[in-house]
C-alpha positions as CSV (number, residue, x, y, z in Angstrom):
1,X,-135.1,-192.7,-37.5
2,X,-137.9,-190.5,-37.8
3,X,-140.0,-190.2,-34.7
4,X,-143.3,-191.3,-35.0
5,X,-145.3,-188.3,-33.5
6,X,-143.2,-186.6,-36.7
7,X,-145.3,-188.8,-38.9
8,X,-148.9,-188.6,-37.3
9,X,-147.5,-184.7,-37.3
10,X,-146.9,-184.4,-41.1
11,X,-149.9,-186.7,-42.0
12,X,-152.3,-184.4,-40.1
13,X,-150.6,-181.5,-41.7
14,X,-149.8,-182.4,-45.3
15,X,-152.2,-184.6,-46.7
16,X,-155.5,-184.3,-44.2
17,X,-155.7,-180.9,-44.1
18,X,-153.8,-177.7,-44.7
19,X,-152.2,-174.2,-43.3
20,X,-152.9,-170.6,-44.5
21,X,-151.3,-170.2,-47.4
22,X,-151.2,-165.8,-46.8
23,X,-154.3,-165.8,-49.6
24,X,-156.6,-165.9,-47.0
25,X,-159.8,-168.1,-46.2
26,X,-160.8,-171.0,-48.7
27,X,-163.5,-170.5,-50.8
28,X,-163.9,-174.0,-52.5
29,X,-162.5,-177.4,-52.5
30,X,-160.2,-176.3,-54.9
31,X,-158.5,-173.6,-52.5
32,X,-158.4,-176.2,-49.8
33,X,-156.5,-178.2,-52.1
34,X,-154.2,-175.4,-53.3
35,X,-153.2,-174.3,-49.9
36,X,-152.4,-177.9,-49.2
37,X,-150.1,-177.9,-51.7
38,X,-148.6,-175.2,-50.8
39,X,-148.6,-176.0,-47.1
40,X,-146.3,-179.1,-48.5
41,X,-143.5,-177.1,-49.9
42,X,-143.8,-175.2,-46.6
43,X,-142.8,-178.7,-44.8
44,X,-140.5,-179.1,-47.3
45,X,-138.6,-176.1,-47.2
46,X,-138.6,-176.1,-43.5
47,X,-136.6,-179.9,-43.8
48,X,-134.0,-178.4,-46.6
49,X,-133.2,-175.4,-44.4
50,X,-132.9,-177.1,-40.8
51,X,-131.8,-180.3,-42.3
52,X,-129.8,-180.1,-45.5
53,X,-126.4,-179.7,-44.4
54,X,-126.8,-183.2,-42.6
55,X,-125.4,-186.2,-44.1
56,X,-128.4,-189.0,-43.8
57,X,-126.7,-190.4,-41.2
58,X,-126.8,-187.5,-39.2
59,X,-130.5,-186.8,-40.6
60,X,-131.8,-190.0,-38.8
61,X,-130.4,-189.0,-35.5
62,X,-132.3,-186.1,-35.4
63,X,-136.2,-186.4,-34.6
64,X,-136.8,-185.1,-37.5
65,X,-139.1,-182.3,-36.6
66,X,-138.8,-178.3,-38.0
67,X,-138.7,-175.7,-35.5
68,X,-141.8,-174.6,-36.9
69,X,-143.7,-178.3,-37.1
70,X,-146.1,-176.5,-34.1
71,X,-146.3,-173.5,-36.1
72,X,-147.8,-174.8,-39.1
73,X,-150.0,-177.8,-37.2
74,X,-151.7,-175.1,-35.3
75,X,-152.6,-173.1,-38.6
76,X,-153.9,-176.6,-39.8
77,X,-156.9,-176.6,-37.6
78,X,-158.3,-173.5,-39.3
79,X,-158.3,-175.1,-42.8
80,X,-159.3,-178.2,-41.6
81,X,-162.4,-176.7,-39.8
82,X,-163.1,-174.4,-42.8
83,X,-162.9,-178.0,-45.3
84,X,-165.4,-179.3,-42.9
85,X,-167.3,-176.1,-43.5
86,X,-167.6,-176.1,-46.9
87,X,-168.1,-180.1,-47.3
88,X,-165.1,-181.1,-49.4
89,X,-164.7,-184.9,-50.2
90,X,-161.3,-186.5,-49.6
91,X,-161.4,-187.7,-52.9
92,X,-162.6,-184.2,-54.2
93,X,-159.2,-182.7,-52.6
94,X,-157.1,-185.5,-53.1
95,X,-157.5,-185.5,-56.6
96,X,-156.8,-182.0,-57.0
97,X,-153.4,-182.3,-54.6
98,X,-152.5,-184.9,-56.8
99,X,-151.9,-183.5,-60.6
100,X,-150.2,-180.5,-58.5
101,X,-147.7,-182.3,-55.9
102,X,-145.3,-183.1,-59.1
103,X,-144.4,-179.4,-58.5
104,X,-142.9,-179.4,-55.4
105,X,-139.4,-178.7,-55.2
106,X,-136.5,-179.5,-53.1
107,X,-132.4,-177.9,-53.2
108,X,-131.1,-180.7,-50.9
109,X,-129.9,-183.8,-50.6
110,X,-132.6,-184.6,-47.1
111,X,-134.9,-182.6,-48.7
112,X,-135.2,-184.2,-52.0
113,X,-135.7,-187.8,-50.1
114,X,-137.9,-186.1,-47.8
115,X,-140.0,-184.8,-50.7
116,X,-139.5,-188.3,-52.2
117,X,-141.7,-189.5,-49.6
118,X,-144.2,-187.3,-49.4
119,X,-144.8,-187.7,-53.1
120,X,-145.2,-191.6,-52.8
121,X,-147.1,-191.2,-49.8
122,X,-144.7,-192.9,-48.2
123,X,-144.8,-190.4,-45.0
């Protein structure tokens, strides 16, 4: 099953606030909300390629967590103290994040539940 600090991890990281996305520093609510998009498929594409040759059996042995989960938390800090910056709403970014997330994209098996989940808000 998935550990729980994996699920305060990917909250904190996908939906509250975001990495770098390489553009550089967000200039409006709307970049905050791009980059979180785009810091999704990240979290996605870190599960397909670590876990995607598991079975889900073998998936729910495993903690769950991408070798990079620290990697992309840390760079989460940054956007979240620039959203607080420039005074962006939940609902603002939220709304934004959502007519975008139907994009995301997953090759695997784990990945596509994984992504699953993140699209219902179920992680």
């Amino acid at each position: 099953m998935l550990a729980p600090r994996f699920l305060a991890a990917f909250l904190v990281v996908a939906i509250a606030v975001t990495a770098c996305s390489g553009s550089g520093e967000a200039e409006t609510c709307d970049d905050i909300a791009d980059q979180t998009v785009v810091q999704m498929q990240k979290l996605v594409d870190a599960v397909d390629e670590e876990f995607g040759s598991l079975t889900l059996e073998q998936f729910l042995e495993t903690d769950g967590e991408p070798s990079n989960l620290a990697e992309l938390s840390e760079e989460s800090a940054a956007i979240e103290k620039r959203w607080e910056e420039l005074g962006c709403t939940d609902e603002e970014v939220g709304q934004r994040i959502s007519t975008q997330i139907g994009g995301l994209t997953a090759e695997t098996e784990i990945g596509l539940l994984f992504l699953d989940l993140v699209v219902s808000g179920g992680v």
